[in-house]
PDB file of the backbone (N, CA, C, O) and the ligand in Angstrom, with CONECT records:
HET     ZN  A 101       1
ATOM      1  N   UNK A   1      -2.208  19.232 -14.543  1.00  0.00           N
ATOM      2  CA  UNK A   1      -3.410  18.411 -14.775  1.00  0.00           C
ATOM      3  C   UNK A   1      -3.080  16.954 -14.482  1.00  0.00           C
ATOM      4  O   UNK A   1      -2.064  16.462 -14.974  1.00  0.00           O
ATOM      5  N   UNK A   2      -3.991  16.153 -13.605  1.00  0.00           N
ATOM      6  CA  UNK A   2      -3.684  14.943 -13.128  1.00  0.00           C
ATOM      7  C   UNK A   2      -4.242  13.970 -14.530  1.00  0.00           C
ATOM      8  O   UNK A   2      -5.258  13.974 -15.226  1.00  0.00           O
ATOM      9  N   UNK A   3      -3.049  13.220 -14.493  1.00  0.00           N
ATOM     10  CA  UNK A   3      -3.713  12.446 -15.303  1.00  0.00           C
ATOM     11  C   UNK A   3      -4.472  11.454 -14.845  1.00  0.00           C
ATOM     12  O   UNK A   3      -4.031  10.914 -13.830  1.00  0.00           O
ATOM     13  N   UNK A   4      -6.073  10.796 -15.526  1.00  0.00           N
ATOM     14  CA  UNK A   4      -7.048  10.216 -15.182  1.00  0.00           C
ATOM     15  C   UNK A   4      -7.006   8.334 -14.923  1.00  0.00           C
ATOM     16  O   UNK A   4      -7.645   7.723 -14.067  1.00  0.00           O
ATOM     17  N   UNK A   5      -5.805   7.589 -16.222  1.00  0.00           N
ATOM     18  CA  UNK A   5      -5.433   7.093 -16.630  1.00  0.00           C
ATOM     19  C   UNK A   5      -5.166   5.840 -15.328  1.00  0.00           C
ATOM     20  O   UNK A   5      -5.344   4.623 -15.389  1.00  0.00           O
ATOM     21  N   UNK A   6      -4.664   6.722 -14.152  1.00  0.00           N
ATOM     22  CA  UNK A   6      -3.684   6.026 -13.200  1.00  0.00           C
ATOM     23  C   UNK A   6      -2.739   4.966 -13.505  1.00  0.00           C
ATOM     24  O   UNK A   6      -2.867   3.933 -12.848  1.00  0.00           O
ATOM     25  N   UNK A   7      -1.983   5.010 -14.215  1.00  0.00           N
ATOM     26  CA  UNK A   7      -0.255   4.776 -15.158  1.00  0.00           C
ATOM     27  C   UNK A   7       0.252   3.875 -13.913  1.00  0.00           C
ATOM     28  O   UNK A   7       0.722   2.742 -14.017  1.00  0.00           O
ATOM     29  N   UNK A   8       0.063   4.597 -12.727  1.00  0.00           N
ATOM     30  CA  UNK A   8       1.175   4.876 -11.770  1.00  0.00           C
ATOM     31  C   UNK A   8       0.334   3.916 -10.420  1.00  0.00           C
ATOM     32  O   UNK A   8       0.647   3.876  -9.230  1.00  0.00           O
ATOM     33  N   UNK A   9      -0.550   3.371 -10.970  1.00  0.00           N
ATOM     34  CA  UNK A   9      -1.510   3.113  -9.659  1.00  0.00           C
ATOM     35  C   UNK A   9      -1.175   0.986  -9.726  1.00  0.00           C
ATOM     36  O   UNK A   9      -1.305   0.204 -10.668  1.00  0.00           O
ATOM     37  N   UNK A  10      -0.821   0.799  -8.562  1.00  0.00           N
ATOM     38  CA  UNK A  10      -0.731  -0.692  -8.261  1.00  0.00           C
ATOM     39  C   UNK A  10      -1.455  -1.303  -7.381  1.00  0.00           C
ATOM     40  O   UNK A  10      -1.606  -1.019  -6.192  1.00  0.00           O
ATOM     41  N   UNK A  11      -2.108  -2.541  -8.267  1.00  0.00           N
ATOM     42  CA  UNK A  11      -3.200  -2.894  -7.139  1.00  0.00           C
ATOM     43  C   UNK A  11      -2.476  -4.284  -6.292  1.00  0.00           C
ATOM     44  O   UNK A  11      -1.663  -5.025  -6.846  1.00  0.00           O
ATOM     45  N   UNK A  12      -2.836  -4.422  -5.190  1.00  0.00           N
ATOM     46  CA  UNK A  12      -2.306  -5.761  -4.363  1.00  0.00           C
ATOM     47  C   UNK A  12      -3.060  -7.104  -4.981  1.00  0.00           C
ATOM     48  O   UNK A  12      -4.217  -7.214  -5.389  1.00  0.00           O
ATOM     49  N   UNK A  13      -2.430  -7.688  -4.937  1.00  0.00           N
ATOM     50  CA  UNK A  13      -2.604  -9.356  -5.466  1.00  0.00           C
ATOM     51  C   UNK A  13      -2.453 -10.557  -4.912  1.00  0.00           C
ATOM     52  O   UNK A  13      -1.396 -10.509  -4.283  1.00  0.00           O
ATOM     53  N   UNK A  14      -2.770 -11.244  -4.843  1.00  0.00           N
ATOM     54  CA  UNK A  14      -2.271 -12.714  -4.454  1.00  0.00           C
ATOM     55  C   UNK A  14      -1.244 -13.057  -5.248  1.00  0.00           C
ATOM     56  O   UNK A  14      -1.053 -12.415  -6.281  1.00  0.00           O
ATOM     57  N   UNK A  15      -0.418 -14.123  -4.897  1.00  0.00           N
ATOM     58  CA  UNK A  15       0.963 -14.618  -5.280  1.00  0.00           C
ATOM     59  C   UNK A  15       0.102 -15.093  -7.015  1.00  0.00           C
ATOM     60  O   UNK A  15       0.708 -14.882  -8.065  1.00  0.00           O
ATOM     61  N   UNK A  16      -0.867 -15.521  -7.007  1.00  0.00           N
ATOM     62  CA  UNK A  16      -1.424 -16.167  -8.198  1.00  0.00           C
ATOM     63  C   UNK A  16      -1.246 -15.167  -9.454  1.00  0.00           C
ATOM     64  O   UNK A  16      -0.928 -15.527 -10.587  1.00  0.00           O
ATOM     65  N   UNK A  17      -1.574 -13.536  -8.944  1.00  0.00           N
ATOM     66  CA  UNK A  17      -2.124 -12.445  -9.597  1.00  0.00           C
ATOM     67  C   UNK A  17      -3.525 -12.300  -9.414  1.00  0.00           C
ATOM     68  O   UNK A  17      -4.189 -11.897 -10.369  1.00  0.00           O
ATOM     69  N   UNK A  18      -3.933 -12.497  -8.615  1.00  0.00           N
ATOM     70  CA  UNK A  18      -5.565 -12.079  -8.564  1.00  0.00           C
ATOM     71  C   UNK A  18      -5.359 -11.218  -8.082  1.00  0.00           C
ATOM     72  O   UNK A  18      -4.281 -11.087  -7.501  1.00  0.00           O
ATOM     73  N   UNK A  19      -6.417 -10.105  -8.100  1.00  0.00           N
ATOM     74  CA  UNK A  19      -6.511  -8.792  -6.765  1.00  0.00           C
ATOM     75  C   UNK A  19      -7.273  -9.718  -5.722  1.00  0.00           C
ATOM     76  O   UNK A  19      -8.019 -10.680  -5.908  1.00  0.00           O
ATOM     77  N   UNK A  20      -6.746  -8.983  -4.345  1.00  0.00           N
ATOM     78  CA  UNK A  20      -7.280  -9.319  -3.410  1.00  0.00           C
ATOM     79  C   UNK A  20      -7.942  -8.641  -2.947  1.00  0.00           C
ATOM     80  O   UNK A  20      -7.855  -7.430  -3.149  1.00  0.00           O
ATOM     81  N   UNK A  21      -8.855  -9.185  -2.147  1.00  0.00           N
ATOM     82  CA  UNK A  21      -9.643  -8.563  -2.419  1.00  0.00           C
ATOM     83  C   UNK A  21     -10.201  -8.398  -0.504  1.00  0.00           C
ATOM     84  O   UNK A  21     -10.152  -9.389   0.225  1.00  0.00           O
ATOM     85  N   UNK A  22     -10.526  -7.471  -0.150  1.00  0.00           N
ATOM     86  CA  UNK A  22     -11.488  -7.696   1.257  1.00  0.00           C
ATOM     87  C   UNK A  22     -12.817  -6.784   1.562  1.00  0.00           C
ATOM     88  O   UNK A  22     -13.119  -5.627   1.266  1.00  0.00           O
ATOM     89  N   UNK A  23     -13.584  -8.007   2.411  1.00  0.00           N
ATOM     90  CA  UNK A  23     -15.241  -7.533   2.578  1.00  0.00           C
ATOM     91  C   UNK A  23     -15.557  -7.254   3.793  1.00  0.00           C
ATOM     92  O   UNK A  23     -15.152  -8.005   4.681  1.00  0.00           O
ATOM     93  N   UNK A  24     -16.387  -6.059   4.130  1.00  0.00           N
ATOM     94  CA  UNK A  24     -16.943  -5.868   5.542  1.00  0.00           C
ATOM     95  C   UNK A  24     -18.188  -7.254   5.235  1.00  0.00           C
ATOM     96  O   UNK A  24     -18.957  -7.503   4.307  1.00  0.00           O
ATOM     97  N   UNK A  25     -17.820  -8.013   6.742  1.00  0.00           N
ATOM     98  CA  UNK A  25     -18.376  -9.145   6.797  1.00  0.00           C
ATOM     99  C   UNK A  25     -19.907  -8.423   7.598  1.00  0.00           C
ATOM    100  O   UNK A  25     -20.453  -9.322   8.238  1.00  0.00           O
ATOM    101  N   UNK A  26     -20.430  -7.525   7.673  1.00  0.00           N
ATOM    102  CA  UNK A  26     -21.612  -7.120   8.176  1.00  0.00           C
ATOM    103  C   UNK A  26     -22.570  -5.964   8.259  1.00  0.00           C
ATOM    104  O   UNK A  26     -23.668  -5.814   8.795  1.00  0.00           O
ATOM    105  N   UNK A  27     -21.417  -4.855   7.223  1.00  0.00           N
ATOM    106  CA  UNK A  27     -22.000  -3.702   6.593  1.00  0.00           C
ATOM    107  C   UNK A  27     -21.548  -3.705   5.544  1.00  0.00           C
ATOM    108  O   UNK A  27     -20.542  -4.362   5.280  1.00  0.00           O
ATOM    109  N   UNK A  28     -22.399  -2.708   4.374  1.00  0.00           N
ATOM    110  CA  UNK A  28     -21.505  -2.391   3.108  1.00  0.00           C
ATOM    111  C   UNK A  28     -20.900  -1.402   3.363  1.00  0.00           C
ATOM    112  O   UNK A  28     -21.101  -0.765   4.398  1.00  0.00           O
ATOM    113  N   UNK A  29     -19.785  -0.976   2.211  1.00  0.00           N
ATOM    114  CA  UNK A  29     -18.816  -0.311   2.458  1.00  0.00           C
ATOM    115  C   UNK A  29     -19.173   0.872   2.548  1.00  0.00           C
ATOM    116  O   UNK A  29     -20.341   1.006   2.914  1.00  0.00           O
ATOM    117  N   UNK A  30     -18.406   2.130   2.282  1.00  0.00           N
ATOM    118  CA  UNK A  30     -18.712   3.673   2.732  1.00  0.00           C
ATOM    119  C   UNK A  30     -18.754   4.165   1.337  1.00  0.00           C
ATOM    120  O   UNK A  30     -18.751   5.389   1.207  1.00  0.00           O
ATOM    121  N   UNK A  31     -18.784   3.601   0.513  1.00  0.00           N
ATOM    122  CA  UNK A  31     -18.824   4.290  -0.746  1.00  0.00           C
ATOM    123  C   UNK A  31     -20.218   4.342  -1.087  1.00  0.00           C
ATOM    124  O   UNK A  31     -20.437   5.168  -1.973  1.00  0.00           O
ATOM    125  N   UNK A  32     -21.060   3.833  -0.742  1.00  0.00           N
ATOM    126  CA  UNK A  32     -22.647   4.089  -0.920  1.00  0.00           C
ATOM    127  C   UNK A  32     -22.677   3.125  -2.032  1.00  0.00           C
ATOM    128  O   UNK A  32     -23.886   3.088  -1.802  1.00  0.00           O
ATOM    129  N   UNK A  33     -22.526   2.336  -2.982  1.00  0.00           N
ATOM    130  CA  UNK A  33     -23.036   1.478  -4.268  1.00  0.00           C
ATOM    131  C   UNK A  33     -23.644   0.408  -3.523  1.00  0.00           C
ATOM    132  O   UNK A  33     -24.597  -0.147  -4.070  1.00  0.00           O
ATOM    133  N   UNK A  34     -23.369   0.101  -2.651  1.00  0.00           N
ATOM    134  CA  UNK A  34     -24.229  -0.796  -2.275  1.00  0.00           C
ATOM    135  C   UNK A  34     -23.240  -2.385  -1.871  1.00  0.00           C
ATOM    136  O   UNK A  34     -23.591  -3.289  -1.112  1.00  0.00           O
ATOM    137  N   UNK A  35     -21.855  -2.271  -2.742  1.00  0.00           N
ATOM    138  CA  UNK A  35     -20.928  -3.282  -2.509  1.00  0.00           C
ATOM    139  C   UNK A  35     -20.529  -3.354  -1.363  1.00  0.00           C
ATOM    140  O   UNK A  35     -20.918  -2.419  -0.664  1.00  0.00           O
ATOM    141  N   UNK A  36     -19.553  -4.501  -0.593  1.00  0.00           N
ATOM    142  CA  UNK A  36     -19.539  -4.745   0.333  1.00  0.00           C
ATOM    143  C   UNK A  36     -17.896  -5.644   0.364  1.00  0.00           C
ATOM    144  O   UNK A  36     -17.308  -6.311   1.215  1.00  0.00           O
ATOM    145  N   UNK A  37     -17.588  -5.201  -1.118  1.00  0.00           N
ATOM    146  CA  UNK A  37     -16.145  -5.880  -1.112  1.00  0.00           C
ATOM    147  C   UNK A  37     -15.001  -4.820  -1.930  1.00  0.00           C
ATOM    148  O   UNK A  37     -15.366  -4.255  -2.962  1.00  0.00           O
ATOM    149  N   UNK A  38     -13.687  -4.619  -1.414  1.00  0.00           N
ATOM    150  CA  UNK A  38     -12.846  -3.404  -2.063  1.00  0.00           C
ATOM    151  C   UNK A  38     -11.615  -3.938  -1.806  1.00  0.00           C
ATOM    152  O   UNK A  38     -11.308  -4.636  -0.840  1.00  0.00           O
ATOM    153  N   UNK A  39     -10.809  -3.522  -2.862  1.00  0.00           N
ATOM    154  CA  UNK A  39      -9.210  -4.037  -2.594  1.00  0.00           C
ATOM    155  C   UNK A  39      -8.368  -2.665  -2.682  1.00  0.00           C
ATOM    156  O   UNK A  39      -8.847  -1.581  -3.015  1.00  0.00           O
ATOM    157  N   UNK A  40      -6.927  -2.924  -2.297  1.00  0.00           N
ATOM    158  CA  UNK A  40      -6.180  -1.603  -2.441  1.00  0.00           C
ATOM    159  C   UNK A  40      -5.797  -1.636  -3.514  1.00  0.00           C
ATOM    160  O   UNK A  40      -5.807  -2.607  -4.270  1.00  0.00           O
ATOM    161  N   UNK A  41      -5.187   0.038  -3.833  1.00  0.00           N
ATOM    162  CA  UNK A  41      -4.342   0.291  -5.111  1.00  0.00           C
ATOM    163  C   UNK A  41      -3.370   1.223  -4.520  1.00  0.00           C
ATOM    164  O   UNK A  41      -3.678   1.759  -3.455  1.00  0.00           O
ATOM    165  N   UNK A  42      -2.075   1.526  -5.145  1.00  0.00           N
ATOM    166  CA  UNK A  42      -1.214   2.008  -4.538  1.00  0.00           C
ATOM    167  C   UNK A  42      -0.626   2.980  -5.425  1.00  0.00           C
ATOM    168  O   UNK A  42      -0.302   2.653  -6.566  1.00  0.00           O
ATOM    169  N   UNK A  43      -0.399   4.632  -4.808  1.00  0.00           N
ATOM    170  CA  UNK A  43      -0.346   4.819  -5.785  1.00  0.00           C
ATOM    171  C   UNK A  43       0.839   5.666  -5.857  1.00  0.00           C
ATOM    172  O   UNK A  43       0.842   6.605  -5.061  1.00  0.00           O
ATOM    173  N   UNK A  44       2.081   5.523  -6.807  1.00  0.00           N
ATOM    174  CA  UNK A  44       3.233   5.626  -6.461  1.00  0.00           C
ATOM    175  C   UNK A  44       3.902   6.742  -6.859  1.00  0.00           C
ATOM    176  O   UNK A  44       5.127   6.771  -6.969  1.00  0.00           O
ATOM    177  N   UNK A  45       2.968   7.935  -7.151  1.00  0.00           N
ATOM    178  CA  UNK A  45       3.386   9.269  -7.358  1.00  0.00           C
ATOM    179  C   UNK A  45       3.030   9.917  -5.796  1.00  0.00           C
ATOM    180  O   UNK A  45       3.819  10.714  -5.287  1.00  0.00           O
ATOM    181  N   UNK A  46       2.084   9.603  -5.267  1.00  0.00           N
ATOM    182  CA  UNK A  46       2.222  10.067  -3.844  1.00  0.00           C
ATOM    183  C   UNK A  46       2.275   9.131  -2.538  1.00  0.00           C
ATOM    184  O   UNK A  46       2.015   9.383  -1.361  1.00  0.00           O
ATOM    185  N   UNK A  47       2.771   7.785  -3.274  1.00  0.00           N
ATOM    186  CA  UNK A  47       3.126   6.965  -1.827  1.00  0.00           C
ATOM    187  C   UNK A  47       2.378   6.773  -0.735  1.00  0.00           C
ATOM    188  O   UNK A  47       2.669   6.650   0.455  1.00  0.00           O
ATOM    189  N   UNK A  48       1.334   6.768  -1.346  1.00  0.00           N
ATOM    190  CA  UNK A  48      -0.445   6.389  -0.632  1.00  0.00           C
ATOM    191  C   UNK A  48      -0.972   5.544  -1.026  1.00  0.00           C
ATOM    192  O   UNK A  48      -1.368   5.480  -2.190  1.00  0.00           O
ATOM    193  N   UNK A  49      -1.157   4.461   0.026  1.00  0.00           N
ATOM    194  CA  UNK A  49      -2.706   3.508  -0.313  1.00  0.00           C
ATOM    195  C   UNK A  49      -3.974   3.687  -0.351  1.00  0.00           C
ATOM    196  O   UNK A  49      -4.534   3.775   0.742  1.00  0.00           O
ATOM    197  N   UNK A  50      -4.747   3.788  -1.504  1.00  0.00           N
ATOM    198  CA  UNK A  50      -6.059   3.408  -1.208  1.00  0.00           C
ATOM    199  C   UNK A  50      -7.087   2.585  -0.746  1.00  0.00           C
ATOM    200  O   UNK A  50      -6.734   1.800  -1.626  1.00  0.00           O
ATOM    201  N   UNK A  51      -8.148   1.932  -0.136  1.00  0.00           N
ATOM    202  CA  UNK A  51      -8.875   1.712  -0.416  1.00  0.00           C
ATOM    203  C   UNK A  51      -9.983   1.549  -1.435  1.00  0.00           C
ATOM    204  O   UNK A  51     -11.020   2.132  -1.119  1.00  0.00           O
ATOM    205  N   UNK A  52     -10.011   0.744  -2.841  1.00  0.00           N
ATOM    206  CA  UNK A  52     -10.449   1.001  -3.822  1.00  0.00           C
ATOM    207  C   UNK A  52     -12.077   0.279  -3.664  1.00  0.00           C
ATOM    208  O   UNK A  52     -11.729  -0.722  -3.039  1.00  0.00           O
ATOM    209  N   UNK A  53     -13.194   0.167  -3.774  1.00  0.00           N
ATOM    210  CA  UNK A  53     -14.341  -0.178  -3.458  1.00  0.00           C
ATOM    211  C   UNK A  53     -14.405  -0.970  -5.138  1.00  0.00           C
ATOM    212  O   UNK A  53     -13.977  -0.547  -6.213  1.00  0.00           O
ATOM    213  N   UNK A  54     -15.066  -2.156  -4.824  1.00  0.00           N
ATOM    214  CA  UNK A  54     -14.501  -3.106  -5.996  1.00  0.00           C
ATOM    215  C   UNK A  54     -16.098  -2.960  -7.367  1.00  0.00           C
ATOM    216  O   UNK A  54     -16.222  -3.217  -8.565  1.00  0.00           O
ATOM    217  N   UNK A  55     -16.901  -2.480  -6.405  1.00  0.00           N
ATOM    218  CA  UNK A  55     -18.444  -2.922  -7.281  1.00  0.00           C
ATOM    219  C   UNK A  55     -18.372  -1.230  -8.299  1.00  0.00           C
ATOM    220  O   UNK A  55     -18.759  -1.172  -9.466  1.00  0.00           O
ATOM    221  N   UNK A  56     -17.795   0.004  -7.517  1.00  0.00           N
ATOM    222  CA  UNK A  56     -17.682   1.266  -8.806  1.00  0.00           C
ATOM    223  C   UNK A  56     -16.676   2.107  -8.698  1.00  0.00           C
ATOM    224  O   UNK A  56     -16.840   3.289  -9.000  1.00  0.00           O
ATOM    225  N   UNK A  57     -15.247   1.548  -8.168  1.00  0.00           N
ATOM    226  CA  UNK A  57     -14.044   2.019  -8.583  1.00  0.00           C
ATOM    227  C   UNK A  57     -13.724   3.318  -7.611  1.00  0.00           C
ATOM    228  O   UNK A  57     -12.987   4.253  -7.925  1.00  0.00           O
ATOM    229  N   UNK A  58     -14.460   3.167  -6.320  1.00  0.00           N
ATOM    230  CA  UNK A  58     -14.026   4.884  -5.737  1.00  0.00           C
ATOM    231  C   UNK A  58     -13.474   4.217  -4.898  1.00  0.00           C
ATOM    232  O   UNK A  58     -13.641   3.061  -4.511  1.00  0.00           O
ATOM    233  N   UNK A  59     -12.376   5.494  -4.461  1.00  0.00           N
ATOM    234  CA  UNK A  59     -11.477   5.611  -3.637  1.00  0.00           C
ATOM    235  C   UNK A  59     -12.305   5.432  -2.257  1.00  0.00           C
ATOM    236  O   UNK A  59     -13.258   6.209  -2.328  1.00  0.00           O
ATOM    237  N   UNK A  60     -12.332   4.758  -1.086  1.00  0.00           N
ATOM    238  CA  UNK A  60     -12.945   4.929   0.232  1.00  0.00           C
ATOM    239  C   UNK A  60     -12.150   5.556   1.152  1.00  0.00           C
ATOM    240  O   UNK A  60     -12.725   6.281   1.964  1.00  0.00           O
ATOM    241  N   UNK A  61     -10.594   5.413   1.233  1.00  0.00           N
ATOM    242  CA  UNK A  61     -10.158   5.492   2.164  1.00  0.00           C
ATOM    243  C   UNK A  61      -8.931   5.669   1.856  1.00  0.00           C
ATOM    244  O   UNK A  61      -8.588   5.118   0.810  1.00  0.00           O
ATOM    245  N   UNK A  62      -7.924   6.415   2.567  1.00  0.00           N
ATOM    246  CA  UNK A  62      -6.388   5.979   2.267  1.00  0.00           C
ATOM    247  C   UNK A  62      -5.997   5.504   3.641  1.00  0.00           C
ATOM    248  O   UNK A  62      -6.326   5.907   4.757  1.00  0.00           O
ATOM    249  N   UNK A  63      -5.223   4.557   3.256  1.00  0.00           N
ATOM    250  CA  UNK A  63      -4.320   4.145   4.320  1.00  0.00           C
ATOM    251  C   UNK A  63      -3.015   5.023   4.999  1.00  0.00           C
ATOM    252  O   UNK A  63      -2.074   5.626   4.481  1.00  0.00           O
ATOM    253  N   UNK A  64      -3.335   4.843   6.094  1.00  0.00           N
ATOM    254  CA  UNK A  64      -2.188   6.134   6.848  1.00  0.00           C
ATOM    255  C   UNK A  64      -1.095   5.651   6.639  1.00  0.00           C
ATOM    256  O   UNK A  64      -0.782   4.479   6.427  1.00  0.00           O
ATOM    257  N   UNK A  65      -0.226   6.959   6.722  1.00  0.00           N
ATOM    258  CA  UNK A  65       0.958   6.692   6.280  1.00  0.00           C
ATOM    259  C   UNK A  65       2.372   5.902   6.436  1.00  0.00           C
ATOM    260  O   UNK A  65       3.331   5.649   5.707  1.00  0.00           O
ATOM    261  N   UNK A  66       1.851   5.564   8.237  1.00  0.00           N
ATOM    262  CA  UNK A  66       2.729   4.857   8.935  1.00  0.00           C
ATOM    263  C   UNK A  66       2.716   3.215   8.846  1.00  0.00           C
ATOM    264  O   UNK A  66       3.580   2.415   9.202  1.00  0.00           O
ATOM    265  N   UNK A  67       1.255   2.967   8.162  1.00  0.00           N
ATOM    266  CA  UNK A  67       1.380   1.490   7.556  1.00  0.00           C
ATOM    267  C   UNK A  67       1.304   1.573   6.411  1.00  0.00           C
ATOM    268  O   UNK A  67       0.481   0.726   6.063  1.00  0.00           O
ATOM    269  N   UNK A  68       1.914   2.443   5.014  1.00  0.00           N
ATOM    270  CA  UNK A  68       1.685   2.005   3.803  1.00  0.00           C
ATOM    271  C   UNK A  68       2.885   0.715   3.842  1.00  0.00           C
ATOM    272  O   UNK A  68       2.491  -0.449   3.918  1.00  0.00           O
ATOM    273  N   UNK A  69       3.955   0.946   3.800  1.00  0.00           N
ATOM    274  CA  UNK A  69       5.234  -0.259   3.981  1.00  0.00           C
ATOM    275  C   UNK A  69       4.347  -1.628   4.697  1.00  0.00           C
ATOM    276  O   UNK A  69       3.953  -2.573   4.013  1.00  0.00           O
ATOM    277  N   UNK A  70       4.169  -1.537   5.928  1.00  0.00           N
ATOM    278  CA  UNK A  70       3.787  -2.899   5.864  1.00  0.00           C
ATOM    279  C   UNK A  70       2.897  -3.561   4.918  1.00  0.00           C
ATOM    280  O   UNK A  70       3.102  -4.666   4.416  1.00  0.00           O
ATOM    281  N   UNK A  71       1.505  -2.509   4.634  1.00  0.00           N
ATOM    282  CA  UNK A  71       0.855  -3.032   3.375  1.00  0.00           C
ATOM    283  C   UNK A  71       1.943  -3.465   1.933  1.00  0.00           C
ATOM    284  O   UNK A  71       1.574  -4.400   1.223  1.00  0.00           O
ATOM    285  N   UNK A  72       2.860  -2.949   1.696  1.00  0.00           N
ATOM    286  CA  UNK A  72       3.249  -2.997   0.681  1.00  0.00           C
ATOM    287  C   UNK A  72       3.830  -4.472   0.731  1.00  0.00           C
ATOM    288  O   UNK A  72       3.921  -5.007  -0.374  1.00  0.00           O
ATOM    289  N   UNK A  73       4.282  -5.297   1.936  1.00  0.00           N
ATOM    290  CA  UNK A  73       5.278  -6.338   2.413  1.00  0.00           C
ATOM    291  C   UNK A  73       4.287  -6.883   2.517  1.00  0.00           C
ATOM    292  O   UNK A  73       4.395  -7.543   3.550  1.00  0.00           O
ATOM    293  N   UNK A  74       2.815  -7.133   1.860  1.00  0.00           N
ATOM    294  CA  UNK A  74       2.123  -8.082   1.602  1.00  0.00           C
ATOM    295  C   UNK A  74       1.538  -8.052   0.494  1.00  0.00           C
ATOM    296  O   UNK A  74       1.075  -7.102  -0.138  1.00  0.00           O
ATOM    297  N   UNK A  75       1.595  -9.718   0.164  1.00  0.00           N
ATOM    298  CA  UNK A  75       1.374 -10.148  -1.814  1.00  0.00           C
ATOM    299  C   UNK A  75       1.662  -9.731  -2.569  1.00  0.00           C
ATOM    300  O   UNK A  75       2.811 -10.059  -2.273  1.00  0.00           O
ATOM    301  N   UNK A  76       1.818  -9.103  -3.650  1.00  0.00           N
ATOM    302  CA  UNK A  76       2.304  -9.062  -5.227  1.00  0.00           C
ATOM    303  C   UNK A  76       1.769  -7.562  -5.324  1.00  0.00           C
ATOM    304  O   UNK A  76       0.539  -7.525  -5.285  1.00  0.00           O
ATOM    305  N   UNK A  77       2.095  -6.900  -5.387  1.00  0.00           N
ATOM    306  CA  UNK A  77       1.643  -5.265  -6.263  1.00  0.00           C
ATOM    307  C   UNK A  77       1.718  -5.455  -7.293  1.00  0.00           C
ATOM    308  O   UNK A  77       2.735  -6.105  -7.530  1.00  0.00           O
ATOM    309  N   UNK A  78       0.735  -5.067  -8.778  1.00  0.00           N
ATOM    310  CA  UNK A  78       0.990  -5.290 -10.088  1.00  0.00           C
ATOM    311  C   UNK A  78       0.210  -4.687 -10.411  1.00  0.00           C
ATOM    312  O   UNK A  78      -0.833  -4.597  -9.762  1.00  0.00           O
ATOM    313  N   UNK A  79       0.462  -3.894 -11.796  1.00  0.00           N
ATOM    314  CA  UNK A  79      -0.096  -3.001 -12.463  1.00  0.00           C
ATOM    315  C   UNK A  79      -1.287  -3.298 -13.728  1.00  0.00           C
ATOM    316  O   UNK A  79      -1.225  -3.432 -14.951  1.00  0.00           O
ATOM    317  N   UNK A  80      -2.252  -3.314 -12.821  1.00  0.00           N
ATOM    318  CA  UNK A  80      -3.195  -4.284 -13.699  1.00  0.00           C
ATOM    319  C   UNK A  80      -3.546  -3.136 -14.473  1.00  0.00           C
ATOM    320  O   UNK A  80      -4.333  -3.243 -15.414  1.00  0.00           O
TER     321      UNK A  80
HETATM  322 ZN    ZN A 101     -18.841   1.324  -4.618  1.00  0.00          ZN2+
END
């Protein structure tokens, strides 16, 4: 049973600690809420990035596998 909790899940940040955050500058996103801004979370039981959609928390997308590392070699990961 997965736990719901995500313990294990790290979101990207600015050096400050903010999440960072990025927006389709001309559609909303694919998650259907209607938002138009989502940051990643990372999640380190299966070494996958998400796409997290910022306005109701769903997953959009994972990042393939051959750029999770470079994502990771940018800003602060922290376990908000
Ligand atoms: Zn949404």
């Amino acid at each position: 049973m997965k736990s719901l909790s995500h313990a294990k899940r790290l979101t990207q940040c600015y050096e400050s600690g903010n999440v960072w955050c990025y927006y389709d500058a001309d559609a909303t996103n694919s998650c259907g809420c209607g938002s138009n801004c989502y940051h990643y979370e990372y999640d380190e039981d299966e070494n996958t990035i998400y796409g997290v959609c910022n306005g109701c928390n769903k997953e959009i997308y994972k990042v393939a596998p051959e750029d999770t590392d470079k994502w990771l070699s940018e800003g602060k990961w922290l376990n908000k």
